[in-house]
Structures are given as C-alpha cells and as structure tokens.
N, C-alpha and C positions, 0 to 999 in steps of 0.2 A: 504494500500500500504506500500511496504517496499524500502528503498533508502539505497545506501550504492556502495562501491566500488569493482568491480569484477578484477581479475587478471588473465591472462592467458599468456603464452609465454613469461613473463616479463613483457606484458604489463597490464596499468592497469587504467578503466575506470568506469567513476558514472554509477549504472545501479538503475534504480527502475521498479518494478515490484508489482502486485496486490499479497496477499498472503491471507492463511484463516489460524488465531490461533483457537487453541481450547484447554480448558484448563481440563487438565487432575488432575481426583482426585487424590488428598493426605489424610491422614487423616484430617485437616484440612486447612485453607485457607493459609497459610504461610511453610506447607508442598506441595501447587501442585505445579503443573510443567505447559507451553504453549508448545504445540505441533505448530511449524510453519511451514507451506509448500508454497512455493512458485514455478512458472517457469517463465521463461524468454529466449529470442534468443538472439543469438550474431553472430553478421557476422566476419567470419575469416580475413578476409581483414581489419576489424577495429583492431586485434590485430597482425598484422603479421605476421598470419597461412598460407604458402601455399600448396594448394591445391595438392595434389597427381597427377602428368602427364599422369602414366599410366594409358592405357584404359579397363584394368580392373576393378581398382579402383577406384570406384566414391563416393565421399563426397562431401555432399550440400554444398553450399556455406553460409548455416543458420542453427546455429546448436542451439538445443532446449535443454538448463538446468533446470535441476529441484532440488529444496533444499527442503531439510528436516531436520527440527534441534529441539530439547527439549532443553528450558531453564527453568532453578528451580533456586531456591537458595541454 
C-alpha cells in the first residue's frame, strides 16, 4: 500500500491506496529504477467539484485515478 496526500481543486486530502512496484533492470543494482502503479476513487463532493447540470452531461459522482511513476536515483 501507498499513503500520501492527493490535491484536486485546491483541495487536498490523505489518500492510501494498494499499489504493485516492480523493479526495472539497470545495469546493476544501484542503477534500477521501481516502476509504481497504483489506483484509487475520489468523490467530487469531498473536494469541491460540482457536478455538470446539464443533461447532456453526465459525470459520476466517483471518479477513478490511476498513477504511474518510475523512481531511480
């Protein structure tokens, strides 16, 4: 699991979420890198999104992000 602080809108909230590293060759162990990927939902009502009126437009009221980041030294 990963923990840490999400910001959207201004606003900004602890989020943890389950994630898989996997670490990527270098030529040896202090040239690789971790590949992280995680997701997690956020309801727009916890950050002060509102929702689109028109009735064309529809956006869930939970919206599902997904991170992907490479960290090396």
């Amino acid at each position: 699991n990963i923990s840490g602080d999400f910001t959207v809108h201004g606003k900004t909230l602890p989020i943890a979420a389950p994630a898989t590293v996997e670490v990527l060759p270098g030529g040896d162990s202090l040239n690789s890198a971790l590949l992280v990927t995680a997701s997690f939902e956020i309801k727009l009502d916890d950050y002060g999104i509102p929702r689109p009126k028109m009735l064309l437009l529809k956006l869930a009221e939970t919206i599902k992000i997904r991170v992907r980041f490479i960290a090396s030294t």
